[in-house]
N, C-alpha and C positions, 0 to 999 in steps of 0.2 A: 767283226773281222779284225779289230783290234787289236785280240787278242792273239791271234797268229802271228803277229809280229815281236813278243815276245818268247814264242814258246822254237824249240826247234824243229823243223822239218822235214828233216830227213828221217824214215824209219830206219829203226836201231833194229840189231839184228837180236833174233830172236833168244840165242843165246845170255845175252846181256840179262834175263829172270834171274837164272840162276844163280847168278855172284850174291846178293842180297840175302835168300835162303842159306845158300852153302856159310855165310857170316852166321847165321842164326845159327844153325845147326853146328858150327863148331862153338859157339859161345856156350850154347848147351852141352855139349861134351867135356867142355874145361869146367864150368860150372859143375857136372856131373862127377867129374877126378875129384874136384877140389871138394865137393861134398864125401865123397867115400873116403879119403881122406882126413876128414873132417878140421875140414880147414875153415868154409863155409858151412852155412847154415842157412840151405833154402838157395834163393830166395823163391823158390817155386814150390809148390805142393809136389810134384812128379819130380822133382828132381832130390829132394831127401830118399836116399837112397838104404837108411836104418829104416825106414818108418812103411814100407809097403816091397810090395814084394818085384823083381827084375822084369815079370810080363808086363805087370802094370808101368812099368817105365819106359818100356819100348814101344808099348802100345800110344801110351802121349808123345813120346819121340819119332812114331812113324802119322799119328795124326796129326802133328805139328807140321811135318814135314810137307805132307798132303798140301796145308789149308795152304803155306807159303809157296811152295809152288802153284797151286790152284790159281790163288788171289790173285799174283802176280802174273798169271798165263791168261787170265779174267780179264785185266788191265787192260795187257796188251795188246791181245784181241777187240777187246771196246775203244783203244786209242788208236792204231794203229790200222783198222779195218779199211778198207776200200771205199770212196766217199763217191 
């Protein structure tokens, strides 16, 4: 029970997953400009945008998207559940 006294107690509203993700997914997008522009290089195999074809990019951009939503909706529900 010690631990409760560090952590906070109030549940956060559900909405609060999302911010996290939506950072990702825009980090992927500027990374994605800056590679088709070839400014960068990489740093992801799915985001070299010469080297494989646009399905195969949106297919890791919509799995990506999934898992960070998922994980985070996984959490929440495991922390925040009814005790």
């Amino acid at each position: 029970m010690i631990r409760r006294q560090f952590e906070k107690t109030d549940k956060m509203p559900l909405k609060i997953i999302v911010w996290p993700a939506v950072a990702s997914l825009l980090y992927g997008i500027i990374a994605l400009g800056l590679n088709a522009a070839r400014i960068l290089d990489g740093p992801y195999f799915f985001l070299k945008v010469y080297e494989q074809s646009a399905v195969v990019i949106v297919t890791w951009f919509a799995i990506i998207a999934v898992l960070c939503l998922g994980l985070a909706l996984l959490y929440y529900k495991l922390k925040w559940r009814r005790r």
